[in-house]
N, C-alpha and C positions, 0 to 999 in steps of 0.2 A: 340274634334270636328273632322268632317273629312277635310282632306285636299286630293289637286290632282294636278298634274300638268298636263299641255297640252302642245304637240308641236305641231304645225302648219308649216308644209311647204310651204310658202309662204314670198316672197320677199317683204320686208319692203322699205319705203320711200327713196330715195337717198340722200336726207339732209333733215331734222327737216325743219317744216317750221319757219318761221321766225316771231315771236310774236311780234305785233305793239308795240311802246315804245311811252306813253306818252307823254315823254319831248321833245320827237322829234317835237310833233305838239304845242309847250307852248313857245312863244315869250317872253311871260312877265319873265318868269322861277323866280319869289316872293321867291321861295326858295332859289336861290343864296345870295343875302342880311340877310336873315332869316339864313344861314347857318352859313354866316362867324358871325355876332353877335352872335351865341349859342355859336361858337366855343370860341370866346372870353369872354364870360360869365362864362363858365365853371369853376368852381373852383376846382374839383379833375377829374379824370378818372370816378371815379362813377356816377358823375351829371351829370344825363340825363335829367334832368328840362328844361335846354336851349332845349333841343331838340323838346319839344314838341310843340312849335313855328315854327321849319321848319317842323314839320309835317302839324301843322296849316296851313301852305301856302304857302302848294300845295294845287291846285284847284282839283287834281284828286283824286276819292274816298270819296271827304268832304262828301256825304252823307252818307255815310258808317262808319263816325268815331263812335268809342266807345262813352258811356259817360262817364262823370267827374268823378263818382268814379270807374266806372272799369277801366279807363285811368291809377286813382291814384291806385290800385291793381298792377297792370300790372308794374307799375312803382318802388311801394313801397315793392308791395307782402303784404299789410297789410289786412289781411281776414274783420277785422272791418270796411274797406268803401264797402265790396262784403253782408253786413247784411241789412236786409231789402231794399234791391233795390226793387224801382217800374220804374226804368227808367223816374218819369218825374222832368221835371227840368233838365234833363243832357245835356244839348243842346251847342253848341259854339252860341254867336251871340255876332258879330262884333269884333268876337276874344277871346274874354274873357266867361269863365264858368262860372254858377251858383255858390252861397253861397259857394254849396257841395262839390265843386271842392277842392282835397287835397293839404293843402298847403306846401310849399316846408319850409324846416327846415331855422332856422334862418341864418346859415351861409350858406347859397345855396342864389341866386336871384332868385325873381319868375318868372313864365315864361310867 
């Protein structure tokens, strides 16, 4: 392919602006409590299962999560929950996933 470079002479920003931080405006912050039980859940460095709870709650981006089996992909790496996705049914409500949602190996706690 072709590639090019450009310079430009012209003087760049004097500092970076400064990117709003969610937590700053989150009183309730659900993820502290939600933190320290994963952290105590956990059963090796590997299990990231607790974790998927303080991602659950945060309020920011919830509309934006994945679903239940590409969560478990992402988690597992296991190509057999990314087969036949149609997306429905992947949904969180009221904290808990669908059926499809993968579940966590017997000696792990679910999340």
């Amino acid at each position: 392919g072709l590639r090019a470079a450009l310079v430009i002479d012209v003087p760049g920003p004097a500092t970076p602006p400064r990117r709003p931080r969610p937590c700053d405006a989150c009183a309730a912050r659900p993820c502290v409590p939600a933190l320290a039980e994963a952290t105590r859940r956990m059963a090796h460095p590997d299990d990231l299962w607790p974790f998927l709870a303080v991602r659950d709650a945060c309020p920011v981006g919830r509309a934006h999560r994945y679903g239940a089996r590409q969560l478990g992909y992402h988690y597992t790496k296991d190509r057999a929950m990314l087969r036949d996705e149609d997306g429905a049914g992947d949904t969180v409500v009221g904290g808990t996933t669908d059926a499809r949602a993968p579940q966590p190996r017997r000696d792990e706690p679910s999340p």
